[in-house]
N, C-alpha and C positions, 0 to 999 in steps of 0.2 A: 618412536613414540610409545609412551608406557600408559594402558589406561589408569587415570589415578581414581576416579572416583564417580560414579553415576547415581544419577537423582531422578526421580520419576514424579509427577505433579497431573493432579487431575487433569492439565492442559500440553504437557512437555515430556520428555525423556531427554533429560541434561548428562551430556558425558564429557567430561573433563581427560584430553590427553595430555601429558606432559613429557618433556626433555628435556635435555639440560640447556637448551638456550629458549624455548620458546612453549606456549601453552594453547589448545586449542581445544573451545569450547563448544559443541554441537549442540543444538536446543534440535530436536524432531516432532515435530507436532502429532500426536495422539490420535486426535480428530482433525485431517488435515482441512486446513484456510482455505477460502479463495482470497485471492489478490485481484481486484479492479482496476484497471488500469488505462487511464486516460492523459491526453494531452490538449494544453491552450494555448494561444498565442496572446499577448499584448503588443501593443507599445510603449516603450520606454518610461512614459508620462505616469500611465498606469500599472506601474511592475510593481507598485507598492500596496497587493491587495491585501483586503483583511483575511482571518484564518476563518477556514473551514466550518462552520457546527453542522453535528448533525445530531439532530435530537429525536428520542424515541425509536429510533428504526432496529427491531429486534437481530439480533444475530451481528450485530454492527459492533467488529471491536475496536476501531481505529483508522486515521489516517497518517498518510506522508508526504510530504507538497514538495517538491523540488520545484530548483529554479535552475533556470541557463540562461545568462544571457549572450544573446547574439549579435549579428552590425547593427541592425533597423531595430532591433523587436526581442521581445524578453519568452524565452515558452516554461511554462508549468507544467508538471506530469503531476497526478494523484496517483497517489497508490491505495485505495481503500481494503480494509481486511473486512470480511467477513466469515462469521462460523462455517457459512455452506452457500452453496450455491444457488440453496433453495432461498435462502435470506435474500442475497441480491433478488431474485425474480421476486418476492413477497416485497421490497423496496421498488423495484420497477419496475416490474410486470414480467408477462411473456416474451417482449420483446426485449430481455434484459442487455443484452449487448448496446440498447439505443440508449445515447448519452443523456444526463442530466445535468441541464446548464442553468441554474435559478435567476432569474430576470437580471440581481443584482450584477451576478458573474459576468450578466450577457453582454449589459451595459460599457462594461469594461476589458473584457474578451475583442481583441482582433478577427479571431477566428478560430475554431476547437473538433476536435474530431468528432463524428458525430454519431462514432461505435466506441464504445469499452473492449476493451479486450480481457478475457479472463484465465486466470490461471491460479493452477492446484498449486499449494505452498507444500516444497519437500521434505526441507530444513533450512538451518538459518546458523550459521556458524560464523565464531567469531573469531580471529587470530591476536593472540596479546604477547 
């Protein structure tokens, strides 16, 4: 692999490697992310929920919603970004690892972990 070319952005340090069959791009986060990371269960009936918002919560850049489906029952995992770790606790409190399930979700939720788990983002590389 040859480095071909790197990019730096008030949020990233992008390095482009390349070879003759394949390219590989690294994004490295600057100010590293937390990653939020929870799981739900449905059933089947209800696997069809709406998306996510979430409004005003500072340091809040995004989420990710997968899906599995399983024999009985559907699970969802989020994966929320935030700036810092300090955002999540200023969203959740002190007890930021305790989940946030909104009445709507709850309605429709089988059943859901009832801790977050959290993790520092490295990097984020993409293979093309």
């Amino acid at each position: 692999m040859i480095l071909s070319k790197c990019y730096r952005s008030k949020f990233f340090c992008c390095c482009i490697y390349r070879s003759v069959y394949s390219c590989i791009f690294t994004l490295k986060p600057i100010d590293m992310a937390v990653k939020r990371i929870w799981h739900g269960w449905t059933v089947k009936e209800n696997a069809d929920i709406p998306g996510i918002v979430a409004k005003g919560i500072p340091g809040y850049q995004g989420i990710e919603v997968l899906r599995r489906e399983l024999d009985t029952e559907t699970e969802f995992v989020t994966i929320m970004t935030f700036d810092s770790l300090q955002n999540v606790i200023d969203f959740q409190g002190e007890d930021y690892a305790r989940c946030y399930v909104p009445d709507a979700a709850q309605r429709v939720l089988k059943r859901w972990d009832e801790r977050a788990e959290h993790y520092e983002a490295v990097s984020y590389t993409i293979y093309k």
